[in-house]
N, C-alpha and C positions, 0 to 999 in steps of 0.2 A: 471501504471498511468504515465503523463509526456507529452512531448514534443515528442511525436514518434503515429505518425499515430494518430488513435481514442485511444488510450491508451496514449498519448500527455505527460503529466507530473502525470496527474492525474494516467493516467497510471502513475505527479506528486505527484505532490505525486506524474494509474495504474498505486495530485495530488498530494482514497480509501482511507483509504481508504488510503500506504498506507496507508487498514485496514485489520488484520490476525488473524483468530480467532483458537485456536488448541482444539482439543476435544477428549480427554484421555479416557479411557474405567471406567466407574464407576460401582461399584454393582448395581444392579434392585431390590436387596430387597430378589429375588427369590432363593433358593438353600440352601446348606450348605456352612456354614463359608468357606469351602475348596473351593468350587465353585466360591466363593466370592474372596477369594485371588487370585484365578488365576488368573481372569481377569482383579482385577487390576496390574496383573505383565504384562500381555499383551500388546507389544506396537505399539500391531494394529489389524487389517486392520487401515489403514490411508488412509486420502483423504484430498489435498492440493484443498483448493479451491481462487479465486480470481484474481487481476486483473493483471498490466504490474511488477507492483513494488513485486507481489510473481513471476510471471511466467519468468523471469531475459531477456527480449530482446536484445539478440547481445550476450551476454555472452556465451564462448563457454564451453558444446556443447552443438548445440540446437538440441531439440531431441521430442518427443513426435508428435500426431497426433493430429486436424489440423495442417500442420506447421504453418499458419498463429494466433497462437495464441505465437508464441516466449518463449515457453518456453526452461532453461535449468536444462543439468542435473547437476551446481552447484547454480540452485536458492538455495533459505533457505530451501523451503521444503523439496530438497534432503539431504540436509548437516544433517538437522534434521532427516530425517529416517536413513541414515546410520549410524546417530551417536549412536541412540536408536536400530541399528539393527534389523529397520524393513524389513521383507522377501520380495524381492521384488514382488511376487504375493500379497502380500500386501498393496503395495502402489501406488495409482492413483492419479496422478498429472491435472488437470482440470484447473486448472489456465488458463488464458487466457488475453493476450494485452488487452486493450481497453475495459475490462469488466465491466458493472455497476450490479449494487442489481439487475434488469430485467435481466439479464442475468444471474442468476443462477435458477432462475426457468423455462426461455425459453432458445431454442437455440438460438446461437450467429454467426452471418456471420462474417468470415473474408477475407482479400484479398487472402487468402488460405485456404479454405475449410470453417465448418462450426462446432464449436464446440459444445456439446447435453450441454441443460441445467447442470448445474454445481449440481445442486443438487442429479440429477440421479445417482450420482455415491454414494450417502449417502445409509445405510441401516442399519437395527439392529446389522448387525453385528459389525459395524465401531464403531473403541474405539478412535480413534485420527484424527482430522478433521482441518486443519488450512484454516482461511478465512481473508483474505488482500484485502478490498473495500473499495470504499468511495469517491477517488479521482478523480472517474471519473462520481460518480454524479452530483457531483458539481460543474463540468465543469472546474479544476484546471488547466487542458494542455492549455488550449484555453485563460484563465485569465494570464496563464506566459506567452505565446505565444503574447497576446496583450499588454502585460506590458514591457515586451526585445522591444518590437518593438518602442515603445515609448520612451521607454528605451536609443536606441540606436539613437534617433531622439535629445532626453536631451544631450546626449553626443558630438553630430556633430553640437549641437547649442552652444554649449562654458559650458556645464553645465546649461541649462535652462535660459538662456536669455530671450528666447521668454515663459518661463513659469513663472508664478505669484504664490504668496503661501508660507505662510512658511517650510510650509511642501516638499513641492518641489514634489507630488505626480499626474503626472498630468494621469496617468494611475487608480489611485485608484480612480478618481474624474468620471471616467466611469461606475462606479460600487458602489457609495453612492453617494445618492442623498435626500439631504435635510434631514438626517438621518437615511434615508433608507437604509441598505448594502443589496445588489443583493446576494454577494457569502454569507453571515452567513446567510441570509433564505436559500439557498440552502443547507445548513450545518445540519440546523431545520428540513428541509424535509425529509435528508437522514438518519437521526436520526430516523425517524418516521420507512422509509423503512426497516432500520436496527432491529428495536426492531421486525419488521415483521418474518424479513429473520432468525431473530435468533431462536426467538419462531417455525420457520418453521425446524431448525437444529434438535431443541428439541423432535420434534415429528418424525421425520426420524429416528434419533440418539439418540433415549431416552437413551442408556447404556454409553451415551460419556459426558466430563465436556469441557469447551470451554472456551479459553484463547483468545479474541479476540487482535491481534497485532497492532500497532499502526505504523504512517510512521515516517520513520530517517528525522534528518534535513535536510534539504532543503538549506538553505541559514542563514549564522551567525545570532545571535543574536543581531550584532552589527546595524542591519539595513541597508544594503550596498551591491552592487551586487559581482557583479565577472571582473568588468571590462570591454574587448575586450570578457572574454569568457561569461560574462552573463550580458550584462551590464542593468543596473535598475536602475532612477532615486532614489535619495535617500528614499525619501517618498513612493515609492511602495515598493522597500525593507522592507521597515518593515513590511507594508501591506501584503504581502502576507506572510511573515514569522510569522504575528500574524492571518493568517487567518489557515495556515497548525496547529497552536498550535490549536486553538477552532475548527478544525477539530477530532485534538486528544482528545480534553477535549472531543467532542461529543460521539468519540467511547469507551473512558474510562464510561462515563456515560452507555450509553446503555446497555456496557458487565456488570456492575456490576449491574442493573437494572433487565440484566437476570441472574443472578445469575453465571456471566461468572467473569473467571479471563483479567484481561487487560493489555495487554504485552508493555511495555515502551519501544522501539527502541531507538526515541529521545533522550533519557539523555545520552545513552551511544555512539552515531554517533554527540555527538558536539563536535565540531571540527573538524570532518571530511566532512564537508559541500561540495556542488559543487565551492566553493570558496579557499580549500583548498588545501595543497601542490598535486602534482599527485601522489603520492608514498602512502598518506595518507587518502585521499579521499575515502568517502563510494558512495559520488552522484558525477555522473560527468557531465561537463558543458553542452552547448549548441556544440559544437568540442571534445566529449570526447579524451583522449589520450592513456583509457583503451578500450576492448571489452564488449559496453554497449551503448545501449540505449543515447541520448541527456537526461538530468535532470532526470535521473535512476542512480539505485543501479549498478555498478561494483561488479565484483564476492566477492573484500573485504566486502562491501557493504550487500548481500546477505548472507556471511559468521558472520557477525555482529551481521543481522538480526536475523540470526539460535541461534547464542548463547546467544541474550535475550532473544530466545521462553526459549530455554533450561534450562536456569538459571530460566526463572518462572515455569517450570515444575520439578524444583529442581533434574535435573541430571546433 
């Protein structure tokens, strides 16, 4: 999700959304109690699915096939199987830059090859499934994308001179109109597709439980950008910082709606916003200083991610 290609922020989150769902091996009901424990000790087959914000763009190393889908081998989903010591004949990475909810049931073109539907790699066998979407339903790369730019126009006018408003949002005034918001109905929509995509996990992966993950902070709570490196007028800082929270609110709703658990990133990535020291940052700016993506996870970032799936998987 983001500011990087079609995976932009959302790739902002790929702006997903993220959004990461993990799917742990459950009894079926079927066998003896012995049968039964085993598989819950099984911590795979796994399959990472989703979009720029699992598949870690720029982070070295990139590794996997299409190359045009940027995955690495220290996104979260790797840090996640080798910490669970999954074999790696057991673990396929699908993730993909720029991915929406339609692209895990079809293939997806990249500017390097073409990756198969995300869902193909699911089967009865799979006990653990992570899914990070959302942000690029919603069109999140392309809303930060227009709002820096605006952004950076408030700035070289003396701090909005030529803008009117209390609020000082002349970016978010493109996107509510007369109480209409453009991005929370698209929030409402991918909500709908999600409760789709999930129910669709559920029937591929009937023996697996799903932890859908949620995306780190983006930008302080304070309401304020990043300056030279992200710069936002006041009043769309906040806007898009409360638009990424009621993206989460929507994917916490859906996951527990399917009876999924909902993995918290955000509470434990504030502070480490794209506005925050380099050394401490999980998102890096529009000029990253780490190997990463514009308004993407850095490998701390991805490492972060893994050990909130982890801690809601209680290992």
């Amino acid at each position: 999700m983001g500011v990087y290609a079609r995976a932009g922020l959302a790739g902002i989150v790929s702006c997903g959304v993220l959004l990461t769902a993990v799917l742990i091996g459950r009894p079926d009901g079927a066998g003896d109690d012995g049968n039964a424990k085993d598989e819950r000790a099984q911590p795979g087959p796994y399959v990472a699915l989703g979009d720029s914000y699992t598949s870690g763009p720029k982070i070295p190393r990139q590794s996997g096939t299409p190359a045009g889908c940027d995955r690495s081998d220290h996104n979260y989903p790797a840090v996640v199987a080798r910490q669970l010591g999954v074999a790696a004949a057991d673990f396929r990475d699908v993730s993909c830059s720029g991915a929406a909810i339609t692209d895990l049931t079809a293939p997806q073109k990249t500017s390097n090859g073409t990756n198969p539907a995300q869902f193909s790699a699911l089967s009865t066998r799979t006990r653990l499934v992570t899914l990070g979407i959302g942000g690029n339903d919603i069109g999140f790369g392309s809303t930060v994308t227009q709002c820096v730019t605006m952004g950076a126009l408030y700035r070289a006018t003396g701090s909005g001179r030529l803008f009117s408003g209390e609020d000082k949002a002349p970016c978010k005034k493109q996107y509510v109109d007369s109480g209409t918001d453009e991005v929370a109905q698209k929030i409402q929509a991918t909500g709908r597709q999600l409760s789709a995509a999930l129910a669709e996990i559920e029937r591929r992966a009937s023996k697996a439980r799903v932890y859908v993950v949620g995306y780190p902070a983006i930008l302080p709570a304070e309401g304020k950008g990043c300056g030279r490196e992200l710069p936002l007028a006041p009043g769309d800082a906040t806007y898009l910082h409360d638009k990424e929270k009621q993206l989460n609110t929507m994917l916490r709703g859906q996951a527990e709606a399917a009876g999924a658990t909902y993995v918290d990133t955000y509470s434990p990535s504030v502070g480490h916003d794209a506005c925050s020291a380099e050394k401490t940052r999980w998102i890096e700016p529009l000029q990253p200083s780490s190997p990463a993506a514009a308004v993407h996870p850095n490998a701390h970032g991805e490492q972060g991610m893994a050990e909130a799936v982890l801690h809601a998987m209680g290992d």
